[in-house]
C-alpha positions as CSV (number, residue, x, y, z in Angstrom):
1,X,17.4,-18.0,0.0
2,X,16.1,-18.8,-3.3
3,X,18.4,-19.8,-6.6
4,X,17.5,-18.3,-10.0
5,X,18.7,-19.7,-13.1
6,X,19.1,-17.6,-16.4
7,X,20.5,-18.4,-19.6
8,X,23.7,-17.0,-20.7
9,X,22.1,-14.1,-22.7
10,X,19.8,-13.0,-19.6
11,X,22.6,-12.9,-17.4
12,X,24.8,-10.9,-19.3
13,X,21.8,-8.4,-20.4
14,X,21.3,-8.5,-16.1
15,X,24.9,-7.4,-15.7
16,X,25.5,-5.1,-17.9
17,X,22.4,-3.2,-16.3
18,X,23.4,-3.8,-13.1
19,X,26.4,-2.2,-14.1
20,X,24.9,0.6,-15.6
21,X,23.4,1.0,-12.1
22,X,26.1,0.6,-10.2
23,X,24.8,-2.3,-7.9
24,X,25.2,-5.9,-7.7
25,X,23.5,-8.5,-9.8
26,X,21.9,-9.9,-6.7
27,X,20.7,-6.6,-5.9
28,X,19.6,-5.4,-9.3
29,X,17.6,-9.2,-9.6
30,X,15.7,-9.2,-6.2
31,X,14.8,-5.4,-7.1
32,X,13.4,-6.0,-10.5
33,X,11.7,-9.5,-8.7
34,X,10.0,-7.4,-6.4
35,X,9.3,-4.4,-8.9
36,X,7.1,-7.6,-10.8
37,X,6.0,-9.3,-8.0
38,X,3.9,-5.8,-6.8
39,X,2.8,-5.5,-10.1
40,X,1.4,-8.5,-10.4
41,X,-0.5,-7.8,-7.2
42,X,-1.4,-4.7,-8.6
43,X,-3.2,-6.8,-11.3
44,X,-5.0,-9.1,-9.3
45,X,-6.1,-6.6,-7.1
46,X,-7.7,-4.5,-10.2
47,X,-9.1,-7.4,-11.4
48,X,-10.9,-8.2,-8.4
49,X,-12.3,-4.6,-8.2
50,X,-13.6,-4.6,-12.1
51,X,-15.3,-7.9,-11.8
52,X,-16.6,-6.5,-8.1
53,X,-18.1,-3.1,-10.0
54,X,-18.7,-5.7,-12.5
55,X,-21.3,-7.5,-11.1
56,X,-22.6,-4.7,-8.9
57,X,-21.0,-5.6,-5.5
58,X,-19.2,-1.9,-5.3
59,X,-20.0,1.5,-7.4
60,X,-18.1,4.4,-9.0
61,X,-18.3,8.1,-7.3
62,X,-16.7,10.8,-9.7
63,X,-14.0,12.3,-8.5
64,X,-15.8,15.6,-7.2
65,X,-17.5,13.3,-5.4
66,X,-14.5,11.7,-3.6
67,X,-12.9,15.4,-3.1
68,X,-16.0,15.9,-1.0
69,X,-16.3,12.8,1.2
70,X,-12.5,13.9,1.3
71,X,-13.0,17.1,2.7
72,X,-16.1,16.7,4.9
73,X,-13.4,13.8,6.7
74,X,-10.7,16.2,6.8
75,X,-13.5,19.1,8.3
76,X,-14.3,16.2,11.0
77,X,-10.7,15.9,12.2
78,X,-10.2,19.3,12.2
79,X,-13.0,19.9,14.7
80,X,-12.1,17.0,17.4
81,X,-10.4,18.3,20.0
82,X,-8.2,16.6,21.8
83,X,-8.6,15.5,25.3
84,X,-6.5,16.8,27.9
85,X,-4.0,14.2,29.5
86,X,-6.2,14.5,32.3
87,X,-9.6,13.8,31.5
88,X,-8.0,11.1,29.8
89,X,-6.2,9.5,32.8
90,X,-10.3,10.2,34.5
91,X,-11.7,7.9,31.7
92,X,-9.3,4.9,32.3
93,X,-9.4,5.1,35.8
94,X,-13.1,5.0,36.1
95,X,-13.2,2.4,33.4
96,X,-10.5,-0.1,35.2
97,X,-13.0,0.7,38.4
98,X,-15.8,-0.8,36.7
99,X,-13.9,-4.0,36.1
């Protein structure tokens, strides 16, 4: 457990919004900690992926590119089929045989 300090004014602004939310202050804090926290992470991890593109370590598809690569993956599951329990049982015995 962690202890956060606030000056009067920040705790009385965290209040009456936690009121307004019907929660507790504890509850309303660690939300609005974590809300920033991912957000920050957000950050970073955009940061990391401009200066990537930036110096030509990744590139940019447009987005009717994507929807393609999208839907030739999505084609490519639709056409597995799936493999009956039994063949399945086959392959694992025949591969713990080989052992």
């Amino acid at each position: 457990m962690t202890t956060l300090e606030l000056d009067n004014e920040k705790t009385a602004l965290l209040a009456e919004m936690a009121e307004n939310e019907h929660t507790t202050l504890a509850k309303l804090a660690n939300r609005l900690l974590v809300e920033c926290l991912e957000d920050w992470q957000d950050a970073r991890a955009a940061d990391k992926a401009l200066t990537e593109l930036e110096q030509g370590e990744d590139t940019v598809i447009s987005f009717e590119e994507w929807e393609r690569q999208l839907d030739g993956m999505a084609l490519n599951l639709k056409q597995r089929q799936p493999m009956p329990l039994t063949s399945l049982m086959d392959s694992i015995g025949n591969a713990s045989a080989n052992f």
